[in-house]
C-alpha positions in Angstrom: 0.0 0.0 0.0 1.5 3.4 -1.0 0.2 6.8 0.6 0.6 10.3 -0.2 -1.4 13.3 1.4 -1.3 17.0 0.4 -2.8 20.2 1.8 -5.7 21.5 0.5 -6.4 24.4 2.8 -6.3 25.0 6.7 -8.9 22.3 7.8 -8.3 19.4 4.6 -6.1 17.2 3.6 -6.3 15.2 0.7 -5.1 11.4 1.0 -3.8 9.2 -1.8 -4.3 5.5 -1.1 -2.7 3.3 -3.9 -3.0 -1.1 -3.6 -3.1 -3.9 -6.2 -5.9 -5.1 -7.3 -5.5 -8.4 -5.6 -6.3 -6.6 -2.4 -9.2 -4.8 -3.8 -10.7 -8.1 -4.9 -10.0 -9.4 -1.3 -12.0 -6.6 -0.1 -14.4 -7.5 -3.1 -15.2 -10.5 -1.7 -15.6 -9.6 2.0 -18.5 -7.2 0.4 -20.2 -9.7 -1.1 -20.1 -12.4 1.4 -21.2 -9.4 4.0 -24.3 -8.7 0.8 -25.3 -12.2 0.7 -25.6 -12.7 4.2 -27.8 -9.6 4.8 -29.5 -9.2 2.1 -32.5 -10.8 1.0 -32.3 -12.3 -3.2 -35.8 -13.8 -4.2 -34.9 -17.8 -4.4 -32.1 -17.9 -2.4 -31.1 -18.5 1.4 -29.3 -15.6 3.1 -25.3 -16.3 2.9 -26.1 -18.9 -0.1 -26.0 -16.5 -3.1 -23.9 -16.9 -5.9 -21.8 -14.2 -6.3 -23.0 -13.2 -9.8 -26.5 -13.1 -8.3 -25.4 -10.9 -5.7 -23.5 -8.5 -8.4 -26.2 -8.9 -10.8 -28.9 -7.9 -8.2 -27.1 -5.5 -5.6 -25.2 -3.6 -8.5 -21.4 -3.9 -9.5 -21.3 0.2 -8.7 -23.0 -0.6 -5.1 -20.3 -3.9 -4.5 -17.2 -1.3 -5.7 -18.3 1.0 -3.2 -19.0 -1.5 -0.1 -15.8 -3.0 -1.0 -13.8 0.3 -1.3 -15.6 0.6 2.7 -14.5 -2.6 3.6 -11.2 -1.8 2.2 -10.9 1.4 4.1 -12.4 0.0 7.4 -9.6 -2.5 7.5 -6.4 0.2 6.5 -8.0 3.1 8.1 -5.7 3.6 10.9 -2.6 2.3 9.2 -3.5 5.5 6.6 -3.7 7.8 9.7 -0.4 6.7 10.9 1.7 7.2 8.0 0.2 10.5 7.4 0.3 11.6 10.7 -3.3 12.8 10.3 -5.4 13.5 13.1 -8.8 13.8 11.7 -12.1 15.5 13.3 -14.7 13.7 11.5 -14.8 10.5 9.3 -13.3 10.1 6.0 -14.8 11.2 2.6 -13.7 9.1 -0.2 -14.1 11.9 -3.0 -12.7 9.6 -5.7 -12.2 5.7 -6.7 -10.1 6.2 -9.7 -9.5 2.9 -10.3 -9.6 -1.1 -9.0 -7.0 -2.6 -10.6 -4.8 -1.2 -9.4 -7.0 0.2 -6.0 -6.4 3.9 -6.4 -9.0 6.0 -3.4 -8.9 9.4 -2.8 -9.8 10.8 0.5 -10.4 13.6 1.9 -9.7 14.1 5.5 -10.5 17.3 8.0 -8.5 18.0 10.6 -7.3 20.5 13.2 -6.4 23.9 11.6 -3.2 25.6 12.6 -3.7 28.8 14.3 -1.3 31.2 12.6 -0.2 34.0 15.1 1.3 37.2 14.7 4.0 36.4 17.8 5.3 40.1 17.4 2.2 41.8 18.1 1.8 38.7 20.8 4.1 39.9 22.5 2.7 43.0 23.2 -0.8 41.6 24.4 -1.2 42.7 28.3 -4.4 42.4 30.1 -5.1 44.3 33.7 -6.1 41.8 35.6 -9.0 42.1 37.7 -9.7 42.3 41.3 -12.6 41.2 43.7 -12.9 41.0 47.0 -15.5 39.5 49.7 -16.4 41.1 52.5 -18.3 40.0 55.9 -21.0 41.7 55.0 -20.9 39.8 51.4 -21.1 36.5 54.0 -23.8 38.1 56.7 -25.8 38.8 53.5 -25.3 35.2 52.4 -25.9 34.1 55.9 -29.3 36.0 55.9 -30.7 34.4 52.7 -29.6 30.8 53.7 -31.8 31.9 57.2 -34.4 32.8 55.1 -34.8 29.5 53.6 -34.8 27.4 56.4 -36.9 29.9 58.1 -41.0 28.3 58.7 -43.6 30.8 60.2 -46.2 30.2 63.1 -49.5 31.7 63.3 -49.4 34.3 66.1 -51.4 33.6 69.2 -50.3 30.0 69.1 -47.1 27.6 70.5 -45.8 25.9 68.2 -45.4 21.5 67.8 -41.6 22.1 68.1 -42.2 24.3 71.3 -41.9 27.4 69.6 -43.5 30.4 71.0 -45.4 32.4 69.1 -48.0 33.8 71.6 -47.5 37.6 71.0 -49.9 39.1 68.8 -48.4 42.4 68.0 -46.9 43.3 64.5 -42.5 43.0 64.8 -40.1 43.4 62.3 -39.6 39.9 60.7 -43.3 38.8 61.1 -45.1 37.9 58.2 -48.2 39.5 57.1 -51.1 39.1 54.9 -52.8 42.2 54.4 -55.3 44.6 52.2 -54.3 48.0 51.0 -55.8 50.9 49.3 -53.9 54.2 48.3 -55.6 57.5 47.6 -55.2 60.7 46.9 -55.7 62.0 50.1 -57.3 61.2 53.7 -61.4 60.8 52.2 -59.9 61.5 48.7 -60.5 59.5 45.6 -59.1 55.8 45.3 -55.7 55.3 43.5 -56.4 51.9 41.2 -52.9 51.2 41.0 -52.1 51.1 44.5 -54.7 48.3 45.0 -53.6 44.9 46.9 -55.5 42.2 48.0 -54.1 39.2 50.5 -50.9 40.2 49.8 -48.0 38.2 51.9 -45.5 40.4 53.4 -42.5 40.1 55.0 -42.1 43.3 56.9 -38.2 44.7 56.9 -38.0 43.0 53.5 -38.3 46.1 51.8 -40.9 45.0 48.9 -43.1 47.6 49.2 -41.9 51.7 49.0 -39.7 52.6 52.0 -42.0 53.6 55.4 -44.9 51.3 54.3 -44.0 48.3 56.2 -42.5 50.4 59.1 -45.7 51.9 59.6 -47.2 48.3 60.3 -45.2 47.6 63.7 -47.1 47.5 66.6 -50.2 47.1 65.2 -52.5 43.7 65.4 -54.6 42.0 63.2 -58.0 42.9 62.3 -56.5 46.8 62.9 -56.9 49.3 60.3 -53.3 51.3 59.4 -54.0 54.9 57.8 -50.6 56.6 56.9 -49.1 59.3 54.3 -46.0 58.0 52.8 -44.1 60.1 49.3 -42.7 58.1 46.9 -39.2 58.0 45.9 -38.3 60.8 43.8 -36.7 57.8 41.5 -38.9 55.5 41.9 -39.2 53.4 39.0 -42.7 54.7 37.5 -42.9 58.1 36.5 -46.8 58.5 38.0 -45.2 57.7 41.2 -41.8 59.9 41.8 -42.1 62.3 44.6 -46.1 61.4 45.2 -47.8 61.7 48.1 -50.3 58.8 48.6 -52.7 58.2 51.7 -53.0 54.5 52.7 -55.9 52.5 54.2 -54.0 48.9 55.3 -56.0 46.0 57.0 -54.1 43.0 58.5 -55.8 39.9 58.5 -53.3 37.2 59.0 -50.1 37.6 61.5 -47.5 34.8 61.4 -44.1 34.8 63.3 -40.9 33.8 62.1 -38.7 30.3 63.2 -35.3 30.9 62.5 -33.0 27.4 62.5 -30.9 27.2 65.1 -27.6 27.2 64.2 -26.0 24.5 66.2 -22.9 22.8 65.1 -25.1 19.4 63.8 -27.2 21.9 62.0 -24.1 23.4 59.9 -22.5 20.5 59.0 -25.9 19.0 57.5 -25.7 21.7 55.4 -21.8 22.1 54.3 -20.3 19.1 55.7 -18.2 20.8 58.1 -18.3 20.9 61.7 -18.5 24.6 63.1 -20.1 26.9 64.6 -21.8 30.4 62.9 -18.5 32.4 62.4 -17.0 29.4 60.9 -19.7 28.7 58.2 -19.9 32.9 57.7 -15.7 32.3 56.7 -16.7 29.9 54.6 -19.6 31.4 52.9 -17.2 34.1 52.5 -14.4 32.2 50.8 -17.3 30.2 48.6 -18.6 33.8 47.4 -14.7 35.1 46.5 -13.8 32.1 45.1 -17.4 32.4 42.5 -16.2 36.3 41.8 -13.0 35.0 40.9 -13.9 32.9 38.5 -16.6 35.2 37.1 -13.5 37.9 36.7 -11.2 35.5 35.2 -13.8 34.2 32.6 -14.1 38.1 31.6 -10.3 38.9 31.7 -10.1 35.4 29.4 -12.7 36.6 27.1 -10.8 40.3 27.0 -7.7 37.9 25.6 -9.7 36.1 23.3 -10.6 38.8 21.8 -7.2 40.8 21.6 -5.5 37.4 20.3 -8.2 36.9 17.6 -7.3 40.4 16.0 -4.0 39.0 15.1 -4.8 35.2 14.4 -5.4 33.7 11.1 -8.3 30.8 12.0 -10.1 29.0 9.2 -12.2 26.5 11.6 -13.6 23.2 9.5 -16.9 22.6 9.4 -17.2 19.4 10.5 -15.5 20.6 13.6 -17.5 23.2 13.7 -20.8 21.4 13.6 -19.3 18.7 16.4 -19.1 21.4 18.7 -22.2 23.0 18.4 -23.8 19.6 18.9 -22.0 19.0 22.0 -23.0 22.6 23.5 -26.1 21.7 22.4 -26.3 19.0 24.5 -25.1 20.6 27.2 -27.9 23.0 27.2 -30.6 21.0 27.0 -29.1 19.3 29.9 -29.1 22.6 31.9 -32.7 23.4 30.8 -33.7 20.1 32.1 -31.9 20.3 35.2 -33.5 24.0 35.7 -37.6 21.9 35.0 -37.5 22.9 31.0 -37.9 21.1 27.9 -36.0 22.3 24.7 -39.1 22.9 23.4 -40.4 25.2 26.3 -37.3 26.8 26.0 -37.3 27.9 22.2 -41.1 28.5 22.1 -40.3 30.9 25.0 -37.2 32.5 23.1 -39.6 32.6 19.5 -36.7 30.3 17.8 -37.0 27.3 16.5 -33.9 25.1 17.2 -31.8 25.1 13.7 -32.4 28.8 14.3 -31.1 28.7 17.2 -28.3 27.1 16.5 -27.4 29.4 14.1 -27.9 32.6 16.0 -26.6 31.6 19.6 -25.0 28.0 19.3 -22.7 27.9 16.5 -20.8 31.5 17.7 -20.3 30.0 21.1 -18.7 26.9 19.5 -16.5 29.3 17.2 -15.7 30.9 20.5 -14.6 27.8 22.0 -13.0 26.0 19.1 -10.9 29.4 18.9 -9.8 30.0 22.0 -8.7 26.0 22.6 -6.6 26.4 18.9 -4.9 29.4 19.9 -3.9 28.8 23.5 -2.6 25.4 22.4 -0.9 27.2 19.6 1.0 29.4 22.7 1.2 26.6 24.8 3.3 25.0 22.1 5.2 28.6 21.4 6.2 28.7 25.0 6.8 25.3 26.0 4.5 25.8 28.5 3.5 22.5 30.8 2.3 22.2 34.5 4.6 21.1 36.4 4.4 17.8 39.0 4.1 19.8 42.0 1.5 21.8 40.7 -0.6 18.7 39.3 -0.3 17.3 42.8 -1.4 20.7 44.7 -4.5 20.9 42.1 -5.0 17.1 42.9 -5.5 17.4 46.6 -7.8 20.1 46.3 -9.8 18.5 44.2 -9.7 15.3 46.4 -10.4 17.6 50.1 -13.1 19.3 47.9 -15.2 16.3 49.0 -16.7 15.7 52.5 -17.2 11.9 51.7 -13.7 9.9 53.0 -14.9 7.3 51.0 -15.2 9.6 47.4 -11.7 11.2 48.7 -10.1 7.3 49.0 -11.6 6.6 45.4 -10.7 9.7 43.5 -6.7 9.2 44.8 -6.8 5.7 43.9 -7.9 7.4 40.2 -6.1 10.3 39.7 -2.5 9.0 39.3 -0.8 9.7 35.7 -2.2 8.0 32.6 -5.6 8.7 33.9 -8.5 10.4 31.4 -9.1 12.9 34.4 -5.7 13.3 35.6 -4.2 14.3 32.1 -7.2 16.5 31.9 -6.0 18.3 34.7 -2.8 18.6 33.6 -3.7 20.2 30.4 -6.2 22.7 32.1 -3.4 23.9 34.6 -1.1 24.3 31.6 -4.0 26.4 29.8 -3.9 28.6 32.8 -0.6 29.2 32.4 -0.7 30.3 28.9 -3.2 32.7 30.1 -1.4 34.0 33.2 1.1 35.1 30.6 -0.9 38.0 29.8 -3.0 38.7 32.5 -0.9 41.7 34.6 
């Protein structure tokens, strides 16, 4: 077998495959046998067809071509070798030119080149940027998580889990379901738009306009709450900014609020740690810095992207191209699941239908991606750039104390040694870092 392989632009390589003809009729017969043994010929048993039947029947054109298959199934990989090919989608066989002598062309796409200008590389420098979290980031955080675990008894009572809820009185914290009516004045005519019926409030949660809820404290239910309260002067309807309104407010329903208590057993339910409530506010703290971090990185990334496009020459394939999108695709219809969506929801909701879609919002993210993996591995080549065995194991462990489980931490170091799928994966994303570290300043 001879090979010979040529350029034909950035993504495509054509491929030469030359063989005697003694191997194409090899391959011949493997075809037919394979024809005769699947396919049904009126008066004869699958896999006892003569072979002129099966050539007169199936087509010499139709044998030539499953043959030229077989042919290529069997070599594939010793083609790839010798021409050092490293395709992205299967084969096309654009021409058989001849059988005897077997003489295939093929044409092959791979991964383009990323051509960059190294000079103008050089000057690529991108201000990092900085975040911080602060304890009131984590008291905020700590407040919401309270919120959720938070139940409410109706005032008056004691609760099943002893909780005493006896006062009857209108605190800050207490949740409310009220009627309200604004007008223009006290015995002045009725504002529509102020208008709420059984409304559940929250009071100190600041959903309605600053003073309203304020004006509710102390009060009990069944009481009727007249007060004059002005409108922000930017509040966010014009009809609104700087009004005075008079409101008529009846409670009807007064609940009080269970907080969880934040005991040690408690905490580590909910992060897997043992510690008490400054402990978990560090650690909501360090969670909510480590999140901006990554959110400033991805735009400091994009920023480079961007900057190293300008002086990149790129000519993406297209069945590289279309790979990717299907694979982001999947991954958003997994995340639209995961979030109680169908596809179909989704793109009815969006007024696309999904090759639109695709088109509009898929494929450029796949561009995006395909690019920025070509060119950092383009760099990472440039500057010999690799992650180093220290910094692999660092990367390791925290991946492996990242989980509370003892058992899942004994598993994942039994699998993350070298040669492993997820190892090497880790090694190649530390290196990537590195590339980018080179111009973040």
């Amino acid at each position: 077998m001879q090979i010979t392989s040529q350029k034909k632009n950035a993504h495509t390589i054509e491929v030469v495959v030359k063989d005697s003809a003694k191997a194409f009729e090899k391959a011949r017969d493997e075809a037919i046998a394979e024809i005769a043994e699947n396919v049904s010929f009126k008066g004869f048993r699958k896999g006892n067809v003569p072979k002129e039947v099966v050539v007169r029947e199936y087509g010499e054109v139709r044998v030539t071509e499953r043959a030229v298959n077989s042919y290529l199934d069997r070599q594939y990989h010793k083609i790839l070798e010798k021409t050092g090919a490293v395709p992205v989608a299967p084969g096309n066989v654009k021409n058989i030119k001849s059988v005897e002598p077997l003489e295939i062309v093929l044409e092959l796409e791979v991964l383009p080149e990323a051509k960059i200008d190294e000079k103008k590389m050089a000057k690529i420098s991108i201000e990092k940027t900085v975040v911080d979290a602060t304890e009131s980031d984590a008291e905020k955080a700590f407040s919401e998580i309270e919120k959720r675990f938070t139940h409410y008894h109706d005032a008056g009572t004691h609760g099943d889990d002893g909780f005493d809820a006896s006062k009857m009185v209108i605190e800050k914290g207490d949740r409310v379901t009220l009627d309200t009516q604004g007008f223009e004045k006290r015995g002045g005519a009725e504002i529509p738009e102020t208008k709420v019926k059984a409304f559940p409030l929250v009071i100190g949660s600041g959903q309605f306009i600053p003073g309203f809820e304020d004006n509710l404290v102390g009060h009990k239910v069944g009481e009727v709450v007249e007060f004059e309260i002005t409108f922000p002067k930017d509040y966010h309807a014009d009809a609104f900014k700087g009004r005075k309104v008079f409101f008529v407010t009846t409670v009807f329903k007064l609940e009080k609020p269970h907080k969880p208590e934040w005991t040690e057993e408690f905490i580590e339910r909910l992060r897997g740690v043992k510690t008490d409530v400054a402990g978990l506010k560090d650690i909501l703290r360090k969670e909510i810095l480590a999140e901006r971090e990554r959110e400033a990185r991805m735009k400091d990334e994009a920023k480079l992207l961007e900057a190293l496009l300008a002086i990149t020459e790129l000519d993406l394939g297209p069945g590289l191209v279309e790979r990717e999108t299907e694979t982001i695709w999947r991954e958003q219809k997994g995340n639209m699941e995961a979030q109680g969506f169908t596809a179909k929801d989704y793109l009815s909701h969006v007024g696309k239908d999904e090759e639109t879609y695709k088109k509009e919002v898929v494929v450029p993210e796949a561009r995006r991606r395909l690019s920025a993996e070509l060119i950092l591995k383009k760099i990472r080549e440039i500057k010999g750039v690799e992650a180093t065995d220290e910094e692999i194991a660092i990367e390791v462990n925290s991946i492996i104390s990242s989980y509370s489980s003892e058992q899942v931490r004994e598993r994942l170091k039994a699998k993350l040694v070298p040669g492993d799928t997820y190892y090497e994966d880790v090694k190649n994303r530390l290196a990537y870092r590195k590339v980018v570290d080179i111009f973040l300043k």
